[in-house]
Structure formats: C-alpha cells, structure tokens
N, C-alpha and C positions, 0 to 999 in steps of 0.2 A: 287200126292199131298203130302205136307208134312204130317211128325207124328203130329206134332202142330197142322195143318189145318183137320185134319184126326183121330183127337181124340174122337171125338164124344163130347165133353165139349162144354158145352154155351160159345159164343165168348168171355162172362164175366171173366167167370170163366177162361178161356186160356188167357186173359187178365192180371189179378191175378196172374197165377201162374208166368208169366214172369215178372211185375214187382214190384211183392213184394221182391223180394231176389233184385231187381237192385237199391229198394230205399234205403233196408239196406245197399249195398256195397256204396251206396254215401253216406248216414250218417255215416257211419263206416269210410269213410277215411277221412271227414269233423273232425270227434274226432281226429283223429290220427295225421291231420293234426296242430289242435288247442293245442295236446299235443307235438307237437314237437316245436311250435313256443316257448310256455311256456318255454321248457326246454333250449330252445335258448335263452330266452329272460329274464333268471335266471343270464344268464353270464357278463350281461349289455348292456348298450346304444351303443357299439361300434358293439359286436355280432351278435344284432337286426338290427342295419342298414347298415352292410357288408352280410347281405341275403337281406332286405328286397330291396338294390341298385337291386340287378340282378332280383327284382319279373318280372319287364317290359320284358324284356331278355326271361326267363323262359318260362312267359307266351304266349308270342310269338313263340315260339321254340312245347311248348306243345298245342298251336293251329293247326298248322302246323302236329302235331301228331295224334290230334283228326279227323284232317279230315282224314288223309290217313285209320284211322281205319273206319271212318264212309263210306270211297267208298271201302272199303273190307267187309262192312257190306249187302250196296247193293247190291255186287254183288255176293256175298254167298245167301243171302235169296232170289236173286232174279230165283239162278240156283236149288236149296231147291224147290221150288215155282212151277217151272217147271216140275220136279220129273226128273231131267236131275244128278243123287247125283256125276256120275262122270262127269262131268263139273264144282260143288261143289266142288268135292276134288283137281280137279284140280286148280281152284282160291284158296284154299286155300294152296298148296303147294306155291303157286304163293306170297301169302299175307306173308310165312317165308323167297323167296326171298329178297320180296322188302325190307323187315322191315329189314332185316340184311345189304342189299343194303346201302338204304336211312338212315336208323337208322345211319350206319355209317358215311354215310357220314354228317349227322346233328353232329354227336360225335364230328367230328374232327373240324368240321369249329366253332363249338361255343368255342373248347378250345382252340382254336388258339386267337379267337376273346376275351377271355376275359383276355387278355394282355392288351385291352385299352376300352372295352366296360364299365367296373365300371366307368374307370376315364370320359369317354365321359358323362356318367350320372351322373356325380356331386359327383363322392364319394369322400370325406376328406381324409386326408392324413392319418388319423389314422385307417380310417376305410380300406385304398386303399388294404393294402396286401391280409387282409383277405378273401373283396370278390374278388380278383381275383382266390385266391385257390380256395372258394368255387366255383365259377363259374366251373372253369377248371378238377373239380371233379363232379359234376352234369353233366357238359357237357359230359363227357366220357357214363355216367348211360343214355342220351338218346337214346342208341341205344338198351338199354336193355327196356327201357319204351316205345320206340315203338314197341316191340316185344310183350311188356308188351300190349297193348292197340288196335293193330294189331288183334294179335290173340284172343284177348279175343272177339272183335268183331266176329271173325269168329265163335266162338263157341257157342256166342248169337245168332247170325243170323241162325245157325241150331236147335233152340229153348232152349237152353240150358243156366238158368240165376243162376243156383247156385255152378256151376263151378267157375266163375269169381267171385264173393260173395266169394266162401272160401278161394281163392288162393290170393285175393285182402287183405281178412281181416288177412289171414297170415302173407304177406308181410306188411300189417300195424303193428301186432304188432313186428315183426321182425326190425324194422325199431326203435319204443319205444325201444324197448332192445338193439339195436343197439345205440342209443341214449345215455342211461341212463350208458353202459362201456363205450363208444369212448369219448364223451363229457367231462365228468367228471373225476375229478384225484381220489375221492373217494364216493363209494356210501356207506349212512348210512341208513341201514335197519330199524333201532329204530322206523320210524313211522308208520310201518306195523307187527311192535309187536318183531322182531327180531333183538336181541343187537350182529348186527355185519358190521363193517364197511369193504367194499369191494374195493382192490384198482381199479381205471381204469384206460385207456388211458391217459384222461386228454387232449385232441386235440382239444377241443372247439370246433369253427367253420368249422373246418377242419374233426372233429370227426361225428357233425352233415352232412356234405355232403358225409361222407365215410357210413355212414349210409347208407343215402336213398340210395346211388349207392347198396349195398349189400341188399339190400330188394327188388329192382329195379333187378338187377341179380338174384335172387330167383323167384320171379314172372315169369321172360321170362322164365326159367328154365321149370318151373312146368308148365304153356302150352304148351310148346312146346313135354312135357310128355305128357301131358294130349292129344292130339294131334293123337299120337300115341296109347295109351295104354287104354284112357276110352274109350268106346262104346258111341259115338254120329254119326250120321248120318255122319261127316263131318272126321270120325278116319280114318286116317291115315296109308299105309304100309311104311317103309323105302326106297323102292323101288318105280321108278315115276320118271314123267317129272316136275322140280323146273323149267325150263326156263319162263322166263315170255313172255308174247304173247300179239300182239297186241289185239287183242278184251279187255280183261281184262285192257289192261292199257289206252285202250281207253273209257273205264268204270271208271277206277280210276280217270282220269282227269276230267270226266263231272262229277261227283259227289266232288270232294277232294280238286280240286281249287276254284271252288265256295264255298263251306264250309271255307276253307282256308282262302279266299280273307276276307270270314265273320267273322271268328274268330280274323286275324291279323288288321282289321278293327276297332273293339273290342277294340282289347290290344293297337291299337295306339292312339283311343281317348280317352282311359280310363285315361295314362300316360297324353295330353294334358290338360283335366280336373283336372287331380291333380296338376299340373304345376298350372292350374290357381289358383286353392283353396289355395296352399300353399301362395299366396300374400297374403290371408284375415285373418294369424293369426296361433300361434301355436294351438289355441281353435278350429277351422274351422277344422284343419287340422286332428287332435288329434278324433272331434266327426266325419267328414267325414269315418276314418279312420274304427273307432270301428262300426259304421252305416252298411257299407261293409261288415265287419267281420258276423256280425248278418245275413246280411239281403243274405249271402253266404250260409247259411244252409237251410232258408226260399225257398230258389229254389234249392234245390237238389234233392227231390223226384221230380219232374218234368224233372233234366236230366236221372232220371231214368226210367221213363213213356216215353220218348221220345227215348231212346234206346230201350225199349220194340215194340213204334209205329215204328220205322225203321224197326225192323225184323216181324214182322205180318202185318207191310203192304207190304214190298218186296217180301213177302210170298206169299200173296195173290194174287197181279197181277202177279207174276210169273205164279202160277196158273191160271189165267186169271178170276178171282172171284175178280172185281171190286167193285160189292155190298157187298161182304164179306171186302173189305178192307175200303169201307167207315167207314163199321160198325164197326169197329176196329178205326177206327180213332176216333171218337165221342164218342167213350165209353174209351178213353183215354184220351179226352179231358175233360168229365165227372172226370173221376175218380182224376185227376189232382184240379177239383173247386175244390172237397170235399175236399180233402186233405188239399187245400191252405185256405180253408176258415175255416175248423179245428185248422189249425196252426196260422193263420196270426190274426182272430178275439181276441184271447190271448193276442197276441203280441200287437197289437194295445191298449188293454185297461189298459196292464200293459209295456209299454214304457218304463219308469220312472223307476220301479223296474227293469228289466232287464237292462236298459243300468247303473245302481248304480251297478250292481254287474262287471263292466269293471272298472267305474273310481271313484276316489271319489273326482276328480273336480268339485267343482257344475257350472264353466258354462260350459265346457264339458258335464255335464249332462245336464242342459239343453237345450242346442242347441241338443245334440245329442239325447233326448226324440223326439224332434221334427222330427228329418229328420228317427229317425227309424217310427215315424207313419207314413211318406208319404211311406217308404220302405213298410210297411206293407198292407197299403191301396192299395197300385199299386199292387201288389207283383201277385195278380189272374192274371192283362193282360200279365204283364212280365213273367210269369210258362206258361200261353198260347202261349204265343210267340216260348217259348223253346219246347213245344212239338208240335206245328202246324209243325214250324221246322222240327221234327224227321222225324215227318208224309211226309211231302214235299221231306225230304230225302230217304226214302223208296221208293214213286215214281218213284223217279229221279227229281221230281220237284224240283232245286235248284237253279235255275237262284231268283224267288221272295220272299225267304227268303235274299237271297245277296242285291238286291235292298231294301227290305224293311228295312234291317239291313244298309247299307250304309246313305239310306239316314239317318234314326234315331239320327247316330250318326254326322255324317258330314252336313246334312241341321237342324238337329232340337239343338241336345244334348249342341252341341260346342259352336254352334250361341246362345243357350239361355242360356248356362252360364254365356256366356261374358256379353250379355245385361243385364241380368235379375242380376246376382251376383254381376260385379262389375261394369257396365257402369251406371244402378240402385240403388247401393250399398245395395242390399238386404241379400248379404253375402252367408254364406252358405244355407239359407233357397230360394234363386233362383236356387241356382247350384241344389236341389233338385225337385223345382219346374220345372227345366229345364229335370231334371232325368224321373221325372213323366211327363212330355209329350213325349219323347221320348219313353218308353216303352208304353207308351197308343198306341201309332201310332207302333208301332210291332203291340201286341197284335190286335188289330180291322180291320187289314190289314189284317193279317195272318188269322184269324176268318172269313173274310170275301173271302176269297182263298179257304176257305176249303167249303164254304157256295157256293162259285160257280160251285166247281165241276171240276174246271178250272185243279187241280192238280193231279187228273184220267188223265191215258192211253186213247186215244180214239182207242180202241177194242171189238171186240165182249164180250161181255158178258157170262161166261159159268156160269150156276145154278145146274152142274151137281153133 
C-alpha cells in the first residue's frame, strides 16, 4: 500500500495534507493570472482584445492538456495503490514521453493555426497582427505546459502536493517579472519607495506571451528535476524503458478523452453563450464578463480538492480498499461545502461592494450585482460538480461526468439562454438563470452518482 494510505493519519487529516498546498497553488496562479491581465490591460483596448481573441483557442488547447494529465494521474495512483512502485515508475517515464510527444505536436499545429484562427474569430484589423504573434508564441510554450501539467500530475498522484505548489508559484512569479521587463519600455520604481526608472523590452503583447512561454519552460524544467533528484515514491533513474506501451495508453484513452470530450465541450458552449450575450449590449457583456472573472476564483479550491480526490481515491482501489475510498470521497465533498459556504455567504451579501471595485459603471454594476449573487448562490453545486468529477476520475468512472457535462451544456445551458435571454427578452439575468440550472443538474447528478455507489470497482473488498 501506499505511504499516503499507510501513514497511519485520519483519512481527514491525509485529506488536509494533500489539498491544502493544491488550493493555494490554484489561488496563487488565479493572482498571477489577474496580475498579468492588469499588466496587459495597462497597454490598452487593442492589447486586451488581441489575447483575450485567442482565450477560446487557449482554452480548448489547455483542456486537451488537463486531461492527458488527469489519465497519468490515474494511472500513477492507480499502480502507487497497488504497491506495484515499478509499474509507477514505469508510467511515469511513459507520462515524459507522451508530453514531449503530444505536447509537441499540439506546439506545432496551434502555431501554424494561428495564421487565421484570430481572424476566423472576429479579430479587427487593428487588433489582427498582434494576436496572431501572441497566439504563435503561446502556441510554441504548450508543449512545455504539458510537461508542466503532465508531470506534476504524476507526482500528486504519488502523494506528493507541495511540490507542484512551489514549482507553480515560482513559475507564477517568474512570469510577473517576466512581465513587468518584456512588456514595458520603462519600469518606475518610485511607487515601491525606490527613485529609479528601469529600462525594458518594451514588446507589449508580444513581451506578454514571451513571458508565459519562459515561466512555462521553467516549470517543465524543474519537474522534470524534480523527477529525478527529490525522493518521491515515483524518483526517477536516467536509465529505463520511455517507450510507451499499450496498457498505459489504453488507460490514457479511457480516462483523457472523456475528460477531454468534457473539457472541449466546455470551452465550445462557453464561446456559443458569449456569442449570444454579446447581442444584448456592451452592459450585458461588460457585467457577464467581470461575473466570470469573480466567480473563476469562487471555484478554485474545489479544482484543488478534486485533484487531491483523483489521487486518494486511485490510491485506494488500487489497493483494493473500496471503503477507504468512499471515505475519502465524502470527506472531500465535505471539506469543499465548508469552504464554498465560507467563501460564497460573503460574497453573496456584499455583491454590490465587490463588483464596484471592477467598474464604476452603475448599470454594469448593477446588472453585474445581480448575476455575481446567482454565481454565488449556485457556486456549492457547481464546486460539487468539480470535485464528484475528480472522485469519478480516480475510479475510472468517466463515461457519467461526460454525459452529465454534455448534456448541461448542450440540452439545458444553450437552449435556456436562447429562450430565457433573448426569445424572453430577459437579458442577461436569463443567461444566468439559464447558468444556474445547468450547474444545479451537474451538481445533484453527480451527488447522486456518488450516493449510488454506482462509481466503485465491483471487487472484493480488502479491510486489511
């Protein structure tokens, strides 16, 4: 059995240790993210919307990323689990193939692709050049982000969540400093007490994507050290068979294209829905917009509980301690209310104050009071959703998060924007109320997946 499963710790407390370090590495790249928009969004209106064209792009591309790390998650804590540790090391030599494999080959085909992918999604002519470089310099950094994302998978899934926490919030701030020379022609210290002006780059949009690509190269760097050189169950010799093998990639597939199908699912009704919203108004669009932004933080400790439930429950049926992974399941489902009902109760009674410190539009502000309280009221079944999810992924069970996420978006989300926003003319307060039925139906599906028992192994049971 694993060190994790074999520690002698209350399942609580082994609970705790793995994802308190994973909620800070998702709050932590949520800032870094919020500061990198800022510093992009300093430059102007042109800046802002030659990245924010490629978000669809991106986002698609890094779904596609998240799951291949999520079926090397399974299948590392599944061989961990087993007390099989070379069969472990063996998927994970396997997980630095594929990522340099695949990673490349996603490199090459999005910089090709963003010679007409901005223009295909509506970018203006002023904005056209810019995000194509951006694009085509991002594009190149994902094969270092799936090495990035890959392996850090692997070394959660051997218990290990403060690894990926340092190496991530490195690479976040490296990424600010990156930032703050490439972007800028001159940085003025004067508001951090220090009277001296620094020259830099000066590359703007282009400084910004040379960034993340070098913070993005740093990260794969240092796991792939890490890999090697720290003491985790899953380290590493130089020496070894990288070839990949069918078992393994017959594991990546059941786990990574359904995730996949789930993610790029996602990212295409999300674009649909904003397509609609933007008929109802630069105000619609403006509070939709900021709504997002907020309510992107409000579930982040949830993607972090839900990588914690991937690896203690692939842990566990590997070991074939079924009851030990229920209970690991539900005390992460727990631990996720507190959190969300900690967070979200705030947010809900002070709306108003938090969405005035984004705009000082007052109907922006109040349209966008309103849809951050459906955000916030929903927000416990949608954070249950994302971690029933993890839990279902740890199993193997992935087939009824993909149905439950498909239909969401494609029988409820879409259909009741249209009706409800503008066939109604409710505006953006339908597109929400369309949002909040869609995540209610995750959420009470997946609750009730977990309540059947349905997403257990059917195996013997060991209590040894």
């Amino acid at each position: 059995m694993s060190d994790i499963l074999n520690s002698g710790k209350s399942p609580l407390k082994t609970v705790l240790k793995m994802a308190v370090p994973s909620i800070f590495e998702q709050l932590l790249m949520c800032l870094a993210g919020l500061i990198d928009t800022a510093m992009v969004g300093a430059l102007g209106a042109v800046a802002t919307a030659s990245i924010g064209i490629n978000d669809a792009s991106i986002w698609f591309v890094q779904g596609i990323i998240m799951a291949v790390g999520a079926g090397f998650m399974y299948i590392v804590a599944g061989r961990i689990g087993e007390g099989n540790m070379e069969k472990a090391k063996k998927a994970a030599r396997e997980a630095i193939t594929f990522s340099v494999l695949f990673g490349g080959f996603l490199a090459v085909l999005v910089f090709f692709s963003a010679n007409f992918l901005p223009e295909w999604l509506g970018a203006e002519p002023e904005v056209l050049p810019y995000a194509v470089k951006y694009l085509k310099i991002v594009g190149i950094s994902f094969m270092f982000l799936m090495m990035t994302n890959v392996l850090s998978s692997v070394i959660r899934a051997a218990g290990n969540a403060r690894i990926p926490l340092i190496i991530n919030a490195a690479a976040n701030l490296l990424n600010i400093v990156g930032n703050l020379f490439l972007i800028n022609e001159q940085i003025d210290l004067s508001a951090v007490g220090i009277n001296i002006v620094i020259h830099g780059a000066g590359l703007g949009v282009e400084g910004a994507a040379l960034s993340t690509m070098l913070s993005r190269v740093f990260s794969a760097g240092a796991f792939v050290l890490c890999l090697y050189f720290v003491n985790t169950p899953v380290k590493l010799s130089a020496k070894g068979d990288y070839r990949l093998t069918g078992e393994n990639m017959s594991s990546l597939v059941k786990i990574g294209v359904p995730t996949a199908m789930e993610r790029c699912s996602l990212s295409v009704g999300a674009v649909i829905v904003t397509a609609m919203i933007s008929t109802m108004g630069t105000n619609a669009l403006a509070a939709h917009h900021l709504t997002d932004q907020i309510e992107g933080i409000l579930y982040l400790p949830a993607y972090g509980i839900s990588y914690t439930a991937t690896t203690l429950i692939g842990q566990s049926i590997g070991a074939g301690r079924n009851d030990l992974a229920e209970k690991f399941a539900w005390l992460c489902m727990k631990l996720n209310t507190v959190i969300i009902i900690l967070v979200c109760v705030p947010i809900f009674i002070m709306a108003g104050n938090i969405m005035g410190m984004f705009t000082p539009d007052p109907a922006v502000l109040e349209l966008g009071t309103i849809t951050l309280r459906f955000a916030a009221g929903f927000e416990i079944l949608f954070s249950s959703s994302i971690v029933a999810a993890g839990i279902c992924r740890g199993s193997g069970d992935v087939k009824m998060p993909l149905f439950v996420s498909a239909v969401g978006v494609w029988g409820i989300r879409i259909e009741l924007v249209y009706l409800l926003g503008i066939v109604m003319n409710m505006g953006l307060i339908g597109v929400w109320l369309a949002i909040s039925a869609d995540v209610s139906w995750r959420g009470i599906m997946l609750i009730m997946r977990l309540k059947s028992k349905k997403w257990l192994p059917h195996r013997e049971v060991c209590h040894a």
